[in-house]
PyMOL CGO cylinders between C-alpha atoms (Angstrom):
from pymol import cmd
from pymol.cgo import CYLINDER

trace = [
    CYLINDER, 12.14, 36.01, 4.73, 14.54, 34.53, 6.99, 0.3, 1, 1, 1, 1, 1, 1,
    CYLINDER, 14.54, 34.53, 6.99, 13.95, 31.31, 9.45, 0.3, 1, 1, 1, 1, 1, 1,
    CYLINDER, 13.95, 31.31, 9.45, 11.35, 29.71, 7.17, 0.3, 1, 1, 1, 1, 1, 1,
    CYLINDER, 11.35, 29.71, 7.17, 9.00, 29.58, 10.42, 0.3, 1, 1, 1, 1, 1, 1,
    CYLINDER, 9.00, 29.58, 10.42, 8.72, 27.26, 13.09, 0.3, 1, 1, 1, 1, 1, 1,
    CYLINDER, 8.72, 27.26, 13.09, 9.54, 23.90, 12.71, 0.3, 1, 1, 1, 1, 1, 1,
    CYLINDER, 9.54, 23.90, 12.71, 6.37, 20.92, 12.38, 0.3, 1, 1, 1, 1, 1, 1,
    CYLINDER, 6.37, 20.92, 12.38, 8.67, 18.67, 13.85, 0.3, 1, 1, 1, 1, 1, 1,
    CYLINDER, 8.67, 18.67, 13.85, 9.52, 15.47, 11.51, 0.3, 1, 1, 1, 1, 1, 1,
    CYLINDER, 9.52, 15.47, 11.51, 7.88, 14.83, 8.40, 0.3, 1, 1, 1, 1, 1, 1,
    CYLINDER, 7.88, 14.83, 8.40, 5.31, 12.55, 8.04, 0.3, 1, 1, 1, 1, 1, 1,
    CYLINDER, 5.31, 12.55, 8.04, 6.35, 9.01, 6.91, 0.3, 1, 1, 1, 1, 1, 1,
    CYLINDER, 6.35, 9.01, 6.91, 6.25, 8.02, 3.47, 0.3, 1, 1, 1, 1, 1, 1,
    CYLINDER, 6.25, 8.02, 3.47, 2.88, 6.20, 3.88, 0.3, 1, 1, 1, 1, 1, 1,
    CYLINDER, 2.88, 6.20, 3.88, 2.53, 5.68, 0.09, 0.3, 1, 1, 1, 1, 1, 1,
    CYLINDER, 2.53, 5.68, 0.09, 4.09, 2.13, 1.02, 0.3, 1, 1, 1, 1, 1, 1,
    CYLINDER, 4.09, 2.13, 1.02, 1.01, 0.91, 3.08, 0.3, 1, 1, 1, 1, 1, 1,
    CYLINDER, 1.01, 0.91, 3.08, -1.75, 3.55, 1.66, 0.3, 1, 1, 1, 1, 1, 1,
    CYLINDER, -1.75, 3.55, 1.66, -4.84, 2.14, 0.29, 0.3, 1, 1, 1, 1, 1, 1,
    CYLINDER, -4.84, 2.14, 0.29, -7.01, 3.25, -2.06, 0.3, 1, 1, 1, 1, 1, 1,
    CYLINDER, -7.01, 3.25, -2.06, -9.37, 5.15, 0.69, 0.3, 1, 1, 1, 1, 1, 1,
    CYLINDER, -9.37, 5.15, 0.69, -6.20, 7.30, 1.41, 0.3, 1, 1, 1, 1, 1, 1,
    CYLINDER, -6.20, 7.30, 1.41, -6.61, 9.33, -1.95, 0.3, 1, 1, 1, 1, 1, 1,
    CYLINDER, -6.61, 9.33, -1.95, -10.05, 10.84, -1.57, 0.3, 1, 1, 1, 1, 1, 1,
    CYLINDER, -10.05, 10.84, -1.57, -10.25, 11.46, -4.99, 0.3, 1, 1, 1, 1, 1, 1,
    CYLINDER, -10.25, 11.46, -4.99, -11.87, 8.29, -5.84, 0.3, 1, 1, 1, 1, 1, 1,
    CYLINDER, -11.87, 8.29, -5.84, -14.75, 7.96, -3.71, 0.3, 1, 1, 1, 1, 1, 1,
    CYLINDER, -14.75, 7.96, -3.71, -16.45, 11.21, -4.97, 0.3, 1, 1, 1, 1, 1, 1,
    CYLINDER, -16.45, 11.21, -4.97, -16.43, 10.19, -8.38, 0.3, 1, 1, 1, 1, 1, 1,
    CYLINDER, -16.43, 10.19, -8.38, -19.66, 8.34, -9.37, 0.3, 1, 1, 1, 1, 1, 1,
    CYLINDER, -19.66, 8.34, -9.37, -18.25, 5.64, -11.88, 0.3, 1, 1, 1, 1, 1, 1,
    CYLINDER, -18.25, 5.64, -11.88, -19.72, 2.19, -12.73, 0.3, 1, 1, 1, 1, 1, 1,
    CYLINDER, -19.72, 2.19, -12.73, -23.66, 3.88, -12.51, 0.3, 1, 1, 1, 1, 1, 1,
    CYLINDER, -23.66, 3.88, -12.51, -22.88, 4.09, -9.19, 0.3, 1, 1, 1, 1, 1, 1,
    CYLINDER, -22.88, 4.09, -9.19, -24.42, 6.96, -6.94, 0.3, 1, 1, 1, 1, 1, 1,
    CYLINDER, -24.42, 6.96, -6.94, -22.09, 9.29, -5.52, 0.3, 1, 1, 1, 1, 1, 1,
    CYLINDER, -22.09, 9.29, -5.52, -21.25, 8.40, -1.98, 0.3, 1, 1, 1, 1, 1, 1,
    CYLINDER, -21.25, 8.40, -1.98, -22.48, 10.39, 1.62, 0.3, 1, 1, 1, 1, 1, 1,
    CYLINDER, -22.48, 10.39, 1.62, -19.95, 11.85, 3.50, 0.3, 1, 1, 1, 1, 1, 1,
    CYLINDER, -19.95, 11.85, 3.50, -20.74, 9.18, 6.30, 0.3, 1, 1, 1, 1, 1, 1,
    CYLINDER, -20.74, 9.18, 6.30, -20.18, 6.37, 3.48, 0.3, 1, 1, 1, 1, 1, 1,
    CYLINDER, -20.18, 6.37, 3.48, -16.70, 8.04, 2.51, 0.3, 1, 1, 1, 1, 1, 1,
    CYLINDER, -16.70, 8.04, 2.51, -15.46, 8.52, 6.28, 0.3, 1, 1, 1, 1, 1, 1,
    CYLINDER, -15.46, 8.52, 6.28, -16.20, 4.53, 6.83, 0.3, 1, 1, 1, 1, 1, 1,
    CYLINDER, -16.20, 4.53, 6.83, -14.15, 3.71, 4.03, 0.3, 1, 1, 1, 1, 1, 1,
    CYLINDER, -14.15, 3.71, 4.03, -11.72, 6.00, 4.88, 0.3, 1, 1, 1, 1, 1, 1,
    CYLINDER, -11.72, 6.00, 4.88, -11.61, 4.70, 8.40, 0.3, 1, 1, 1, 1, 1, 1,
    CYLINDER, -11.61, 4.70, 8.40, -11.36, 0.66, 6.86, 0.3, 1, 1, 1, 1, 1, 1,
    CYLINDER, -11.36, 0.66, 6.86, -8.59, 2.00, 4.68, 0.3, 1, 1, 1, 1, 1, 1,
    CYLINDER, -8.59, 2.00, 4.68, -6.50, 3.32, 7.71, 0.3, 1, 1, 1, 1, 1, 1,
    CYLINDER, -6.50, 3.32, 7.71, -6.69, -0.11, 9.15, 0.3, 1, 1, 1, 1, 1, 1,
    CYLINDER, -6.69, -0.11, 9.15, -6.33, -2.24, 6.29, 0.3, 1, 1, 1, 1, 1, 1,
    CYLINDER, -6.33, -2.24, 6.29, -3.23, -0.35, 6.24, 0.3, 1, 1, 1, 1, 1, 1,
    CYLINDER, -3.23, -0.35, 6.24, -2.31, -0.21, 10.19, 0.3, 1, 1, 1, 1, 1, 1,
    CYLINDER, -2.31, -0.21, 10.19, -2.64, -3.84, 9.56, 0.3, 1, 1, 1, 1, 1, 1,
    CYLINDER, -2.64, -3.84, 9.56, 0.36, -4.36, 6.60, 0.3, 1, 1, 1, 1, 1, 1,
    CYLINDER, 0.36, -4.36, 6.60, 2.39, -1.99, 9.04, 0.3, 1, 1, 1, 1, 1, 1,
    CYLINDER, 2.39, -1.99, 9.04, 1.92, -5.11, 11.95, 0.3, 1, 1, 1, 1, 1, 1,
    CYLINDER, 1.92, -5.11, 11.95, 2.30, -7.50, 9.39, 0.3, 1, 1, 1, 1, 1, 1,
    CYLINDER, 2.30, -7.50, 9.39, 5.21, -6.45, 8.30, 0.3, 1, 1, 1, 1, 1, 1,
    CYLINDER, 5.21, -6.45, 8.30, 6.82, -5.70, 11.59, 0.3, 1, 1, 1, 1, 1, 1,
    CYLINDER, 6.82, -5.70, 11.59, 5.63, -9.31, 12.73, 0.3, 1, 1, 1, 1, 1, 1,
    CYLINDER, 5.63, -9.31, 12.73, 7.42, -10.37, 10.27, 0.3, 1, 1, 1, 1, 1, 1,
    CYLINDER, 7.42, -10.37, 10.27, 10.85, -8.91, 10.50, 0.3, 1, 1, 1, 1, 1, 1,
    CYLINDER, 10.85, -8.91, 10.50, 10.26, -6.92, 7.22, 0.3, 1, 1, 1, 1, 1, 1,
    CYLINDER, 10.26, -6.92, 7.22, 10.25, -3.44, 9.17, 0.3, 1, 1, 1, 1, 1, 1,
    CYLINDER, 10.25, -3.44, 9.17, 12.26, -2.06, 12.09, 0.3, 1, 1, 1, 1, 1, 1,
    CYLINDER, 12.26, -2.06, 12.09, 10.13, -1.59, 15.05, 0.3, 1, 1, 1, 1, 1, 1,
    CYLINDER, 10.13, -1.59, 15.05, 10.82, 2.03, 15.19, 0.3, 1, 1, 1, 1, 1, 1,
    CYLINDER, 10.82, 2.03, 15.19, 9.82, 2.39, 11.68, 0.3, 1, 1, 1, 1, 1, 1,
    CYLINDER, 9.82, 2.39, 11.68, 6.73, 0.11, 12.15, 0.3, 1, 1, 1, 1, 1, 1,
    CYLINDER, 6.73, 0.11, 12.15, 5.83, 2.35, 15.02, 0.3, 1, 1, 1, 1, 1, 1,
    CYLINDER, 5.83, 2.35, 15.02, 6.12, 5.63, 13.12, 0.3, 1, 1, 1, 1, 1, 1,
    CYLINDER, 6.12, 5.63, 13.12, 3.88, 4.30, 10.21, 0.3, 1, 1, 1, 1, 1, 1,
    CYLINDER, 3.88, 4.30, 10.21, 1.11, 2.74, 12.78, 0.3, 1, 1, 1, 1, 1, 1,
    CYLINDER, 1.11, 2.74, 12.78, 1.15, 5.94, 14.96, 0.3, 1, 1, 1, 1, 1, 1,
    CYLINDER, 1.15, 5.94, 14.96, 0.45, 7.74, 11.65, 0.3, 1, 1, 1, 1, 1, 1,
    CYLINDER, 0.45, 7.74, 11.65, -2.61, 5.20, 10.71, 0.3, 1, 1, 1, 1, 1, 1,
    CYLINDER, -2.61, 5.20, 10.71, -3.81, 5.99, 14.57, 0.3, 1, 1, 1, 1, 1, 1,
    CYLINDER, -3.81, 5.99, 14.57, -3.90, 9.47, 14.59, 0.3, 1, 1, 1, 1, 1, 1,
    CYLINDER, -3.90, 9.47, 14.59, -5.82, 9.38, 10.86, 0.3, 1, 1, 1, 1, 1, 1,
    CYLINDER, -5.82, 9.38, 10.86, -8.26, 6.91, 12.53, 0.3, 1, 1, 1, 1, 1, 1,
    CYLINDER, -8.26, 6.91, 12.53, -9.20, 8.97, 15.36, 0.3, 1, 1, 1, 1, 1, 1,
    CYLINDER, -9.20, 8.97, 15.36, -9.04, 11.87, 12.75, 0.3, 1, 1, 1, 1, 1, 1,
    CYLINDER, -9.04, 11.87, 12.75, -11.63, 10.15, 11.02, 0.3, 1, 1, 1, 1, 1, 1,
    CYLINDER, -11.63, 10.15, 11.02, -14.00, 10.23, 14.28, 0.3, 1, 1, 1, 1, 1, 1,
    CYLINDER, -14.00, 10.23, 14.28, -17.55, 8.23, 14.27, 0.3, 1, 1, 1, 1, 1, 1,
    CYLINDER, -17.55, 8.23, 14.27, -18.10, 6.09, 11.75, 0.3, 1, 1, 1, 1, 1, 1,
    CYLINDER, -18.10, 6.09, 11.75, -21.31, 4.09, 11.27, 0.3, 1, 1, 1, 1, 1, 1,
    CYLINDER, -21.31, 4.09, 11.27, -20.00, 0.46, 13.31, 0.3, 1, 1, 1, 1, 1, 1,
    CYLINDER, -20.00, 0.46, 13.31, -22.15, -1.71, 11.02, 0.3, 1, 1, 1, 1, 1, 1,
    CYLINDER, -22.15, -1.71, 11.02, -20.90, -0.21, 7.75, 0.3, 1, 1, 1, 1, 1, 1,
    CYLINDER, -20.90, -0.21, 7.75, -17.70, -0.61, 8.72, 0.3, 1, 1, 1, 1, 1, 1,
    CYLINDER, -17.70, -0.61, 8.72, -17.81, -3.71, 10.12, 0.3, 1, 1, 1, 1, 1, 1,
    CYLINDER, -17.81, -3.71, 10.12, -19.11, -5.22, 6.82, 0.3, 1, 1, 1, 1, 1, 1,
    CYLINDER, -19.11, -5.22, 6.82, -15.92, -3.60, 4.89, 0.3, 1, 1, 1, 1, 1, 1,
    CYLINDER, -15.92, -3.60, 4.89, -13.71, -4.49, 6.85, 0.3, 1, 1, 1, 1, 1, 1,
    CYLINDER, -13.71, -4.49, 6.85, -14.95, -8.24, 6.82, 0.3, 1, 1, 1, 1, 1, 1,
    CYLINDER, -14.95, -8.24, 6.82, -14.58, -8.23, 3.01, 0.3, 1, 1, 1, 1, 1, 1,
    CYLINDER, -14.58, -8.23, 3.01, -11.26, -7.62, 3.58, 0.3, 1, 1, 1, 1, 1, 1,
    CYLINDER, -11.26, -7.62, 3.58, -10.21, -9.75, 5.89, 0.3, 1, 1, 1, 1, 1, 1,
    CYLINDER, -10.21, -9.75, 5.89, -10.38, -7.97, 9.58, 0.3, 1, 1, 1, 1, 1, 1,
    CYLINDER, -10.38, -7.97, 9.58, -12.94, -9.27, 11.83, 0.3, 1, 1, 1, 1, 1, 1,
    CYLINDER, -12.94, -9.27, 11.83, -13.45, -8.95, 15.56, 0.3, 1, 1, 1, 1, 1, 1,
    CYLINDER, -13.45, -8.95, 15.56, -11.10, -11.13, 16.47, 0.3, 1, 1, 1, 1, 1, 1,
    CYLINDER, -11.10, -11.13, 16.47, -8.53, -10.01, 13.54, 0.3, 1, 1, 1, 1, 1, 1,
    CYLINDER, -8.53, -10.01, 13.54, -8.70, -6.49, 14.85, 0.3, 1, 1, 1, 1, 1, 1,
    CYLINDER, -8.70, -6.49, 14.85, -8.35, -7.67, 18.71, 0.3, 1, 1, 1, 1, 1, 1,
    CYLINDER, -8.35, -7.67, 18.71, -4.96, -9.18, 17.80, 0.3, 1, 1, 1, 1, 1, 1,
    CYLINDER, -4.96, -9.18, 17.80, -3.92, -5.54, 15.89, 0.3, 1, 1, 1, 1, 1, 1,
    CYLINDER, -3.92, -5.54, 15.89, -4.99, -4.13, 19.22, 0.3, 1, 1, 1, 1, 1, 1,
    CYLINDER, -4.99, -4.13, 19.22, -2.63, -6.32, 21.33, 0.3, 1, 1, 1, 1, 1, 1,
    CYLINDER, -2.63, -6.32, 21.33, -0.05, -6.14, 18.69, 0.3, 1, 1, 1, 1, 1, 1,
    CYLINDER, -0.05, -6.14, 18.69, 0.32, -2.57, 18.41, 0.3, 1, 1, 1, 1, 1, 1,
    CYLINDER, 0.32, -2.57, 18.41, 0.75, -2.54, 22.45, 0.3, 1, 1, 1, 1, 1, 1,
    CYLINDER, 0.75, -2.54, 22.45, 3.14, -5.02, 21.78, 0.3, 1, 1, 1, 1, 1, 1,
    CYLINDER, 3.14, -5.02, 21.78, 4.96, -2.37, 19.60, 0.3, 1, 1, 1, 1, 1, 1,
    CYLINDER, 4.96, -2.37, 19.60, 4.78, 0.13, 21.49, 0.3, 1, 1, 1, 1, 1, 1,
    CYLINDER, 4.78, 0.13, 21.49, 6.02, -1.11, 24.81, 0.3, 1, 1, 1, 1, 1, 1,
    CYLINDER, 6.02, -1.11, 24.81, 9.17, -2.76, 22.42, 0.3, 1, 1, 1, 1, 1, 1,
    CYLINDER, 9.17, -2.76, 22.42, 9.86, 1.07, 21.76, 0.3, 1, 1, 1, 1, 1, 1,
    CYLINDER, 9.86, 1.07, 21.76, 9.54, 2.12, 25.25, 0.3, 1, 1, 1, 1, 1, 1,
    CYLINDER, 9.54, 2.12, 25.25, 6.79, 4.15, 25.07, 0.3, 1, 1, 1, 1, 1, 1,
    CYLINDER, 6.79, 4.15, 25.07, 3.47, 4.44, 27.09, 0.3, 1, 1, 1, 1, 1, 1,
    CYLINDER, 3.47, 4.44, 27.09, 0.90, 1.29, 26.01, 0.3, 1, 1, 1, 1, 1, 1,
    CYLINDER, 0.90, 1.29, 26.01, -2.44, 2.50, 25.59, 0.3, 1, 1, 1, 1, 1, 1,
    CYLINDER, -2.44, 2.50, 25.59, -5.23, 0.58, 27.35, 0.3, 1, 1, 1, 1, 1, 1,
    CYLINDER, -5.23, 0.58, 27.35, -8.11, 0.45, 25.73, 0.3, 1, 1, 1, 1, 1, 1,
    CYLINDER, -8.11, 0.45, 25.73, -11.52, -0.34, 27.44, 0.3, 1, 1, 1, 1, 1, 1,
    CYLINDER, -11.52, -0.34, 27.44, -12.79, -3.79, 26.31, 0.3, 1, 1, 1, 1, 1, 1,
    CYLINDER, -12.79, -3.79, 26.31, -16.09, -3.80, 27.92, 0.3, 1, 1, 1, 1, 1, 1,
    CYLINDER, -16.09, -3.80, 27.92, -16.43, 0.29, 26.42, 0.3, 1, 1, 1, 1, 1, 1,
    CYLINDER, -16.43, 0.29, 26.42, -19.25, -0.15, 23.90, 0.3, 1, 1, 1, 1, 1, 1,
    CYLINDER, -19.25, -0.15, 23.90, -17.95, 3.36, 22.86, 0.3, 1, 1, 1, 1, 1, 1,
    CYLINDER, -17.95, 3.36, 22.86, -15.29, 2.42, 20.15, 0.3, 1, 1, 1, 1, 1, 1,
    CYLINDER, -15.29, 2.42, 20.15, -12.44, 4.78, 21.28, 0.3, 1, 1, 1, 1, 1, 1,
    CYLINDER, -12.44, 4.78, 21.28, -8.71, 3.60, 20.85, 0.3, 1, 1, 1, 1, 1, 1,
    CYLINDER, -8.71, 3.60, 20.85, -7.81, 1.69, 17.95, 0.3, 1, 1, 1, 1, 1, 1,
    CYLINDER, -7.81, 1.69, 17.95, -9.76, -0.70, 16.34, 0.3, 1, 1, 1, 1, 1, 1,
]
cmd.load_cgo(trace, "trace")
């Protein structure tokens, strides 16, 4: 034994707070209500809408005074790095998910603004993201 290895650096937050139902893969594989079972492209577009239906609550709640900014960054970092995890996902697909719940283009400009907004009140480094990019890289 001895050192337990190297360190990973913190823990991850406890996401269970803002997690959606995409977060547990379990589900989606499971072919319930006659349903067929879904592609791997249908799961990684829900998986994707999940992470920002999520980074969403996280600038919710930090508009709203319910969560300290560092917190609030921590969590959205977190649902950034799992989005970009998540890689290409079919835009039309997700589009249409995400508009059943809620996010449209415009919703998901604001997140864009407001997690720059979060980040420069930590002090770090905002991210610019390309609007006129067709390419959808950065966050939403």
């Amino acid at each position: 034994g001895g050192g337990g290895g190297a360190s990973q650096g913190p823990p991850p937050p406890d996401t269970s707070v803002y997690a959606t139902k995409e977060d547990s893969a379990t589900a989606s594989w499971i072919p319930f209500m006659g349903g067929k079972a879904k592609t791997a492209s249908q799961m990684r577009d829900e998986k994707y809408c999940g992470y920002l239906v999520s980074l969403d609550k996280v600038l919710t709640d930090w508009d709203a005074n319910q969560i300290e900014k560092r917190e609030a960054l921590m969590h959205a970092d977190y649902y950034m790095e799992k989005i970009q995890e998540v890689g290409r996902v079919d835009a039309d697909n997700a589009m249409e998910i995400l508009k059943q719940r809620g996010i449209d283009d415009t919703k998901r400009a604001a997140m864009q603004g407001k997690y720059q907004e979060l980040k420069q009140a930590c002090g770090q480094r905002v991210p610019q993201y390309d609007r006129d990019s067709h390419h959808k890289s950065g966050c939403c």
